[in-house]
N, C-alpha and C positions, 0 to 999 in steps of 0.2 A: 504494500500500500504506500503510494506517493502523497507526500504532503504539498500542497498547493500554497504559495508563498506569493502575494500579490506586491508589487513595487511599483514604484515609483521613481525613474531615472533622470539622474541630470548629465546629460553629457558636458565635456568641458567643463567640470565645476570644478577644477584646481587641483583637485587630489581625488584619492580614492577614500571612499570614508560612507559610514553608516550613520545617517542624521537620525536615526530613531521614527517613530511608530506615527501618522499620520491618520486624520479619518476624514471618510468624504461625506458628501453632502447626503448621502443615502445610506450612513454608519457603518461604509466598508470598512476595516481599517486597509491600510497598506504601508509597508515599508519606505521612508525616504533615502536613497540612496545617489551619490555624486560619485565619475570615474571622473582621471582627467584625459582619458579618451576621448577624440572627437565620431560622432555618429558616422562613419567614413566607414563600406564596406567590413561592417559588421564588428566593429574594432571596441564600441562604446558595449556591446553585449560579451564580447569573450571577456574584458574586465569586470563586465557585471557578473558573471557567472565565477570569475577567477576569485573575487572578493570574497562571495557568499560561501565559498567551497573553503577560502581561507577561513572564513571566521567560525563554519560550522564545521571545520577542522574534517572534511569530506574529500571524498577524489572530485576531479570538476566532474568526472564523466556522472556523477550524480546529480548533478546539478543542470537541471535544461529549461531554456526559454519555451516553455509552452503554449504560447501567445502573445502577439504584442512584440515582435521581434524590430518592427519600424514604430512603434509607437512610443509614445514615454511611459503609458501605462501597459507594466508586462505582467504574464503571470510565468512564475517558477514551478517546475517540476523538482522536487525535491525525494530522492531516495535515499529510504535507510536513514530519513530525519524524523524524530516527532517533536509536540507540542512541547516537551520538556525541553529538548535541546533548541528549540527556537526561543523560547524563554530563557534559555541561558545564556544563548548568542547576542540577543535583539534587547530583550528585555520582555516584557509579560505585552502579549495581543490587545489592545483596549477590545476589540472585538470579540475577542474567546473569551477574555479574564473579567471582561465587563471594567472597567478602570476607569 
């Protein structure tokens, strides 16, 4: 079973870095996340995916853009992660954890 990780990407934002837990107008949460890859021939997502693999301490090959590959709102395929370990990584879901 894949966990489903929604984000939100800043290409070009300086650095590579996890701004924490965001919520939309319809009480999605999602992740804010900034590479300092530019959207160039897929370059702003292999960082995105190279981060998320570093901080959830995963192979990348677990780690897949399952939509949203041109968009800034993506969703992640996440294997061999649960709730615990994104809690660990992220911090607690306003969405799951109700926050």
């Amino acid at each position: 079973m894949a966990e489903i990780l929604a984000v939100r990407l800043t290409p070009r934002g300086g650095r590579d870095a996890v701004d924490g837990w965001a919520v939309d107008a319809d009480g999605r949460a999602y992740l804010k996340v900034r590479v300092a890859s530019p959207p160039v021939d897929g370059a702003a997502n292999a960082a995105l995916v190279a981060l998320i693999a570093k901080t959830l301490r995963v192979p990348r090959s677990a780690v897949r853009v399952a939509s949203g590959e041109t968009a800034r709102l993506k969703r992640l395929e996440l294997q061999g992660v649960d709730q615990a370990q994104l809690a660990a990584a992220f911090g607690p879901n306003p969405a799951v954890d109700g926050a």
